[in-house]
N, C-alpha and C positions, 0 to 999 in steps of 0.2 A: 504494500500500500504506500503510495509514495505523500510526501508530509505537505500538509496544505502550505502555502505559502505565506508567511508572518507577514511581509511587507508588502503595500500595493506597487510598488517599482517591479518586485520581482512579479507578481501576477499581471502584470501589463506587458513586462517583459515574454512572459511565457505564451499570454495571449500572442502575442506579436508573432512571435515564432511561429506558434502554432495556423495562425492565419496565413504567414508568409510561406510555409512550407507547403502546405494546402493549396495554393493559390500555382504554385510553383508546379505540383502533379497535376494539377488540372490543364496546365497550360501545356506541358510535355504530352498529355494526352490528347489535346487540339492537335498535337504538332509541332508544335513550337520550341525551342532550347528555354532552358532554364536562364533564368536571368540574375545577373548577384544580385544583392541587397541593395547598393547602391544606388544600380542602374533602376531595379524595380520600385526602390521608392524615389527617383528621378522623374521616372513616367506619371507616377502619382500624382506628386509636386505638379508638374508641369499640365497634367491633365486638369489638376484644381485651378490652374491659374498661372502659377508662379512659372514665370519664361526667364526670368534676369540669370542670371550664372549666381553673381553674389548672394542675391535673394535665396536661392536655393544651398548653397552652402550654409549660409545659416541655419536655413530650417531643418539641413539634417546633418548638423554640426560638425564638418568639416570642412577643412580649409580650402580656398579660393584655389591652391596649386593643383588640390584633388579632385576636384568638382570641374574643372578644367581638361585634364589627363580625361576623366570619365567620361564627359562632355566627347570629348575627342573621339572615345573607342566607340559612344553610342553611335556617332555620327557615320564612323566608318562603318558598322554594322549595321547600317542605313533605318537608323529608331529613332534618331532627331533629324531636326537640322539646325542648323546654327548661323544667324544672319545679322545683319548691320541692324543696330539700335540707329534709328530716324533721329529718335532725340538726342541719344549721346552718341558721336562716332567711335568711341573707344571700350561700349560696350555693344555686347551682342543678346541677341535674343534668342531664345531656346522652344522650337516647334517641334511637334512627334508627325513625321514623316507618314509618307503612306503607308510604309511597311511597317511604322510604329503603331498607325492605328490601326492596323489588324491586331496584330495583339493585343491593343485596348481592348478594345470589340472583344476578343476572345477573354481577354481579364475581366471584365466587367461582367461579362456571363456568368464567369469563374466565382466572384466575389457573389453574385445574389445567388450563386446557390449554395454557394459557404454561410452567407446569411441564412438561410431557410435551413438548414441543417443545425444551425446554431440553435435558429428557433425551434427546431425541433426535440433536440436536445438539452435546454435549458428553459424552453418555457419561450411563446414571442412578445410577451409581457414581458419577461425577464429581461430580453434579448433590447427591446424596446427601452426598455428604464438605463440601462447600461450607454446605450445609444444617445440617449438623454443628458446622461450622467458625462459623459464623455466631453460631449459639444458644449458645456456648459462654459461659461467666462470664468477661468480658475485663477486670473489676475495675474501680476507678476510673475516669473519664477526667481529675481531675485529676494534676497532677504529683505524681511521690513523695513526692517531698521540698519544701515550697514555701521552707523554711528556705536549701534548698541552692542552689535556683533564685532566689530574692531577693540571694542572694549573689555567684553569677554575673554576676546583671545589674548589681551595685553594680560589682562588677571593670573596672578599666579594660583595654581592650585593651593587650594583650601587643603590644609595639614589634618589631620585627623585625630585625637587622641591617642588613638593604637600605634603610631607613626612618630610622635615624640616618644612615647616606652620606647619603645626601639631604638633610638638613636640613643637614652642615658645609658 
């Protein structure tokens, strides 16, 4: 029996995988090659909206030199394209190709029947409120206060009774 998971990082985490991998056979099964992580959540990005290079390194926190390099391999494996920004010449814009949108097409298939499965096996109430819970405004990710937190970490630990004994 394997152990629930204590932390919602590590069950977001797992969820992740488990959708990403999922998503993954499904597509091999159309046809298709497997895709890294990267790339797969590149197409994502890009299909939500997000076309800038930079914009998209941030959102899947890697660096502009990687997102660049990836950008590149997509392109030669003809999933993107990659063209003159109108408004800035010095950046570019990131579109999914023809051949990327077939396997849109095919992932999006992919994905509502990962959903219906979900909801089969958890409930499409459950499946729903999770969905809910997710897309919520959860504010920041940094710290509140980074004043309070800078403070904190200047603070020497707190000595303990048990910890003076020890030292006479």
């Amino acid at each position: 029996m394997t152990a629930r998971p204590r932390y919602l990082m590590r069950a977001l985490l797992h969820a992740y995988h488990w959708c990403n991998e999922s998503l993954q056979g499904r597509l091999q099964q159309s046809g298709f090659k497997p895709l890294p992580r990267a790339q797969s959540m590149i197409m994502v990005n890009v299909s939500d909206g997000i076309t800038r290079p930079a914009d998209l390194a941030r959102n899947l926190g890697i660096s502009r030199q990687a997102i660049q390099q990836t950008l590149a391999d997509m392109e030669a494996a003809g999933l993107v394209r990659l063209s003159a920004d109108n408004g800035d010449r010095r950046a570019k814009i990131v579109s999914i190709s023809a051949h990327g949108r077939g396997i849109g097409r095919a992932a999006i298939a992919a994905i509502r029947d990962l959903e219906r499965d979900i909801g089969r096996r958890i409930g499409r109430v459950r499946l729903q409120q999770l969905k809910t819970a997710l897309y919520l405004d959860w504010g920041s990710s940094k710290p509140h206060s980074s004043a309070a937190m800078s403070a904190r970490m200047r603070r020497p630990p707190q000595r303990t009774v048990q910890s003076r004994r020890s030292r006479a």
